[in-house]
N, C-alpha and C positions, 0 to 999 in steps of 0.2 A: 504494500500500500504506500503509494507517493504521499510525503510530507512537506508540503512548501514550506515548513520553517527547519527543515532539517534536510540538506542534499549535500553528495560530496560526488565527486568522477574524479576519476585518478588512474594512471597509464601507468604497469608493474611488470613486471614479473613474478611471478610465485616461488619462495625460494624452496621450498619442498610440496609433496603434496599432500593435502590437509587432510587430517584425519578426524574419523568420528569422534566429535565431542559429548552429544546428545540428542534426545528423540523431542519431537513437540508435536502431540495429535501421531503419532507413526511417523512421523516427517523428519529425517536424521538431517543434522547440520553437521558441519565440518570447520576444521580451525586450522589457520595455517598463519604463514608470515609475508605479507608482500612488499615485496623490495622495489622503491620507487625515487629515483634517481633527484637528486638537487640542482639546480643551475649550475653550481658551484663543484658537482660532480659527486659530492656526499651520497651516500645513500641514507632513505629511513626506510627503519623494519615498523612495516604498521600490522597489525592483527587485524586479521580477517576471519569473519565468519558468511559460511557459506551454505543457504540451502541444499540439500544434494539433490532437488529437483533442478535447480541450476548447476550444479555442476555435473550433471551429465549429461548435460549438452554440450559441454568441452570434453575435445579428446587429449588428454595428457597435456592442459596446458603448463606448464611447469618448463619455468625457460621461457616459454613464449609472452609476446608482448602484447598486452592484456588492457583493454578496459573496462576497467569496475567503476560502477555502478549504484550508488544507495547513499544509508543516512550513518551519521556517527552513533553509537549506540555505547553505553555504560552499566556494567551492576557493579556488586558485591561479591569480593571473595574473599574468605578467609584466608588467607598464607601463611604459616609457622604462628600460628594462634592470633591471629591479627587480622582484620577486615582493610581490604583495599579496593578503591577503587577501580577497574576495571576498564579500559575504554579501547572500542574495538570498531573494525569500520565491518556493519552488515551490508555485504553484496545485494544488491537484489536484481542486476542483471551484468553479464560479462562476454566479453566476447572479442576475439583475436584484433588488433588494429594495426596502424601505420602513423596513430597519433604521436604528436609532440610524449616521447618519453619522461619528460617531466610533470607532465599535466600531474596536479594536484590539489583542488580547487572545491572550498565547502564552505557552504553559506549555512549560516544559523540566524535563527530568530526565539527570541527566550530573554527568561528574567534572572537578573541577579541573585544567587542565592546565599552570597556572602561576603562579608567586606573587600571591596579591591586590598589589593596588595602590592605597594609601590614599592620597591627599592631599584638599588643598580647592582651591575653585574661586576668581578674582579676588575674588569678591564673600563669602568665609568658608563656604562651602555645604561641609559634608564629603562627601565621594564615597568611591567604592572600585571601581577597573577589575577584571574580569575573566575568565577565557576558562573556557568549557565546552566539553569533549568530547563532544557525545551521539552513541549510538552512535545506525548506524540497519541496513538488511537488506546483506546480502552482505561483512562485516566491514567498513564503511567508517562513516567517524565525520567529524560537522561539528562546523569551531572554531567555536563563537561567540563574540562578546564579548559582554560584559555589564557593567552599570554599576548598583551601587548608592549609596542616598543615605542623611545622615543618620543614625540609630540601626542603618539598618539595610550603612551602610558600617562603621563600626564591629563591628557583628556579621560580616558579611564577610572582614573583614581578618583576623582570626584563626582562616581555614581554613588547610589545609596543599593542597600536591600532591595531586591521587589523592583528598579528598574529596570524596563524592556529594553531589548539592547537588540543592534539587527550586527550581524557583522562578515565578513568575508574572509577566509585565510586558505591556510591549510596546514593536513594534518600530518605533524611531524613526530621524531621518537628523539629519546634524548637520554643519554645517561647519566646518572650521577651516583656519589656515594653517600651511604648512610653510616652514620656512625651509630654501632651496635651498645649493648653493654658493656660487653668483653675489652673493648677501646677499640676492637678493631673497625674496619672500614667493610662494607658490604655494595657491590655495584650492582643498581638496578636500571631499570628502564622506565623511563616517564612518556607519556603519549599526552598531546596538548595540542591543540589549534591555536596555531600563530597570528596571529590577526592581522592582514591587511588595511583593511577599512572596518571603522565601526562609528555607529551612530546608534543615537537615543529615539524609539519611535513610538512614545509618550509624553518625555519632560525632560525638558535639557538639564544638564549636570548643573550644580551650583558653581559658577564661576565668580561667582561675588564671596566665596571662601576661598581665605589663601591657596597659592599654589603647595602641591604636596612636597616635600623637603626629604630628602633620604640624609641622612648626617654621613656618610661617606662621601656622598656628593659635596654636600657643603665644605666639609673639612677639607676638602682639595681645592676648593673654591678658594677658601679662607688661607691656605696655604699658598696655592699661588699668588695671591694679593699682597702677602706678606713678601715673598723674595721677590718682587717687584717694588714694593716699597723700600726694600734692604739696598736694592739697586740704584 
């Protein structure tokens, strides 16, 4: 079932072939990893789930270059006694192409479900974390995260709860480390839409409250100002 506030198309490869995960009604799905190439030549490994009523329409695609199809989709799973987010891109049609192998492209429509979150990156990059609620059929709603950059984390950070947000990106993977009990380091995998363009399609953000301030930011600010003045 198509959901205009929830669509992504994206040009892959399948880095293996997906195996059965679960049944829904008799109807088995499949999970696999699709590798889908960056401008920049990176690759991200995004998670795919796949009806097998559509995937036997393809003959061994695996290797082959692929357009998928559908919406971003999220649950809950447990991991080492822990609930995690889950965020995976459900296929709902596929089939061999000659498109631009980077296509990656997913629009959302949905509401804020938790405070933005501005900071910068090691390197001074502004960012802004965020999760969207969309809804989709049968009252059920997927968290996504979401990450914005730049002017447009800034813009970002001064939504509230509860605002509708429309926005454009795409969906990428990302690794980072966690620090365990033990002191050690554990590397995982984050999945997050990067946002392109995004806008408010209710109520414009409060721009009559200060700009949001990351104090790593500042303090370089404040630093450079000083050996300029030292000068």
């Amino acid at each position: 079932m198509e959901n205009p506030n929830n669509r992504i198309v994206a040009a892959g490869r399948l880095e293996d072939m997906p195996v059965l995960s679960h049944e829904v009604m008799r109807e088995p799905f499949y999970t696999g990893m699709l590798l889908v190439k960056r401008l920049s030549g990176a690759m991200d490994r995004i998670p795919v789930t796949i009806p097998g009523k559509i995937l036997a329409l393809c003959d061994n695609p695996v290797g082959r270059l692929m357009l998928f199809q559908g919406q971003v989709r999220s649950y809950n799973k447990v991991v080492d006694g822990a609930g995690r987010l889950m965020v995976t891109m459900f296929v709902q049609s596929m089939y061999e192409t000659q498109e631009n192998e980077t296509l990656n492209k997913v629009s959302l429509v949905g509401a804020l479900c938790k405070p933005p979150i501005y900071r910068s990156t090691p390197f001074g990059r502004e960012i802004c974390d965020m999760m969207l609620a969309v809804n989709r059929a049968f009252g059920k709603s997927d968290y996504i995260p979401c990450i914005a950059w730049g002017r447009n984390a800034q813009y970002a950070a001064r939504f509230r709860v509860g605002d509708r947000l429309k926005l454009t990106g795409r969906l990428q993977s990302r690794e980072y480390q966690k620090l365990m009990d033990n002191g050690e380091y554990l590397v995982r995998n984050a999945y997050e839409v990067s946002a392109f363009t995004l806008e408010a399609t209710d109520a414009a953000p409060d721009f009559a409250s200060a700009p949001p301030v990351d104090t790593r930011l500042e303090f370089e600010r404040l630093r450079q100002e000083e050996t300029r003045t030292a000068e």
